[in-house]
KOLZAGU-926989 format. One record per residue (C-alpha): residue number from 1; z, y, x. Coordinates in steps of 0.5 Angstrom, whole numbers. Each point is the difference from the previous one (the first is absolute). Layout:
REM residues N
(NUM (Z Y X))
...
***
This chain:
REM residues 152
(1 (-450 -59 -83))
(2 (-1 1 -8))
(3 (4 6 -2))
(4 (2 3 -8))
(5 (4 4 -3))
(6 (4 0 -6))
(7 (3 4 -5))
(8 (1 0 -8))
(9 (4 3 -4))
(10 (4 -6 -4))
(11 (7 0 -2))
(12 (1 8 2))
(13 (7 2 -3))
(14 (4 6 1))
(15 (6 0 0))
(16 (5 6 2))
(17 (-6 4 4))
(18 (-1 -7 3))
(19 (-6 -4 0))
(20 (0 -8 -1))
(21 (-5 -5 2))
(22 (-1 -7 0))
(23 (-7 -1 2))
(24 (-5 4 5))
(25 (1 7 -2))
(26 (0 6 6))
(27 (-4 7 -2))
(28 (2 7 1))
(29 (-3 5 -5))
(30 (-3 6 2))
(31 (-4 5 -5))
(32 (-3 7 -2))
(33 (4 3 -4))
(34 (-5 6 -3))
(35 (5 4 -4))
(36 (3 2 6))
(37 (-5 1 5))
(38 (3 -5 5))
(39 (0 -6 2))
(40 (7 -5 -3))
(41 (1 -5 3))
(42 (4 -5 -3))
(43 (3 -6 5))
(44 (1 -8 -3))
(45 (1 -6 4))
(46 (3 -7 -2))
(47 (-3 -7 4))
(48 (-1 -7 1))
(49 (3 -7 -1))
(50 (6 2 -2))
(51 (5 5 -4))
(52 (-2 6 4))
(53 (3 6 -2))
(54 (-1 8 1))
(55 (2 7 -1))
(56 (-5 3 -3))
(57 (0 7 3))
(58 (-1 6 -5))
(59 (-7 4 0))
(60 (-2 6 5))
(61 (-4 4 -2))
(62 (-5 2 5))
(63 (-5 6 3))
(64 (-8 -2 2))
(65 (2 1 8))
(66 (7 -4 -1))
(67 (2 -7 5))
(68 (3 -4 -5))
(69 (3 -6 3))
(70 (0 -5 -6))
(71 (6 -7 2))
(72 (-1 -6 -2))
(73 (7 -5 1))
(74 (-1 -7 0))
(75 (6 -6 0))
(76 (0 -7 -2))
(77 (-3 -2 7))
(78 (0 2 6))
(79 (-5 6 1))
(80 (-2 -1 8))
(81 (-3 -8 -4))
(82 (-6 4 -3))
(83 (-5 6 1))
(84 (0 5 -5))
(85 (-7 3 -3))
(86 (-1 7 -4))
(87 (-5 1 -5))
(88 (-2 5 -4))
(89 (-4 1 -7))
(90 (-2 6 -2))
(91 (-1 0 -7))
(92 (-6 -3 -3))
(93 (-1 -3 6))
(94 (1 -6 4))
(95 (5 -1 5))
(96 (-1 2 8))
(97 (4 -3 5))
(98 (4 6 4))
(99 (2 -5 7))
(100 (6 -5 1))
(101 (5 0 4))
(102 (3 -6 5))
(103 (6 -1 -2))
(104 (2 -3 6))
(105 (-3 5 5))
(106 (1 6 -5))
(107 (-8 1 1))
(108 (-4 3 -5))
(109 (-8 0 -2))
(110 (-3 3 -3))
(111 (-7 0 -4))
(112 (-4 6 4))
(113 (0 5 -5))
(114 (7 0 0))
(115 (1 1 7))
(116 (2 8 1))
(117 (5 2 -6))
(118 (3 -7 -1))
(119 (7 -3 4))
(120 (2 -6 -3))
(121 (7 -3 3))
(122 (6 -3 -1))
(123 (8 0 1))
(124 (1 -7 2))
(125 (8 0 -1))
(126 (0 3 -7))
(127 (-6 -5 -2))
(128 (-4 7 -1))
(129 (-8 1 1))
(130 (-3 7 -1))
(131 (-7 2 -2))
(132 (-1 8 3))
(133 (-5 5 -3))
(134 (-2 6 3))
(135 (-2 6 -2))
(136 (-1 -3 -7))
(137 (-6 2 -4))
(138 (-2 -1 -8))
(139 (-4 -6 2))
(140 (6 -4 3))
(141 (3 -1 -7))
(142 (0 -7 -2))
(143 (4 -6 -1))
(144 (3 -3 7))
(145 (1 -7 1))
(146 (5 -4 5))
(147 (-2 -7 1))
(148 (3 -5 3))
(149 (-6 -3 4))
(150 (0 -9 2))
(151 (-4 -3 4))
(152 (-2 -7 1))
***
């Protein structure tokens, strides 16, 4: 089974505190924001194939040993089709695969080193899949990405 994931960030337009997209565009931010010692999390999500839409929720700022629990809302297809990775990447630095979760089973995995402070799930009524950091530390600042996964 050949597995990839996709993702860019064509077309992106906001409108109104909504995010369009008409091509391949899930990502979920989420940085370091020096200034204020503390870690700001900021939460984007648009999707796949179609108009896809989100509401793009405002930025919290948070403390190293915060949970923050970052959601990415996905429309335009049927969610529980296709599995859902998150990725991240620090800055300067090349992506690192998180874990994914089965769509259909809701069944997460995850890359080994991201087994104990990390929970990915999801609300399958609401379209919503959720990444959950624990205990956050300075190092977790990065962008995080939500990708639609296909396989063939």
């Amino acid at each position: 089974m050949k597995i990839w994931i996709s993702w860019s960030l064509f077309f992106l337009v906001s409108f109104h505190g909504k995010v369009t997209c008409k091509h391949f565009c899930f990502f979920v931010c989420f940085t370091l924001n020096s200034s204020f010692n503390g870690l700001c999390c900021f939460s984007y999500f648009t999707g796949a194939w179609s108009e896809i839409k989100l509401e793009q929720p405002s930025s919290e700022v948070k403390r190293p040993g915060d949970t923050v629990k970052i959601s990415c809302i996905t429309s335009g297809y049927t969610m529980t089709s296709y599995s859902i990775s998150w990725i991240r990447q620090k800055p300067g630095q090349s992506l690192t695969f998180i874990g994914w979760i089965n769509t259909d089973t809701s069944t997460p995995t995850y890359a080994s080193t991201f087994q104990s402070r990390f929970t990915i799930s999801q609300d399958v009524p609401s379209s919503t899949q959720y990444l959950e950091i624990r205990s956050l530390t300075t190092d977790d600042s990065a962008v995080y990405y939500c990708a639609r996964v296909h396989s063939d």
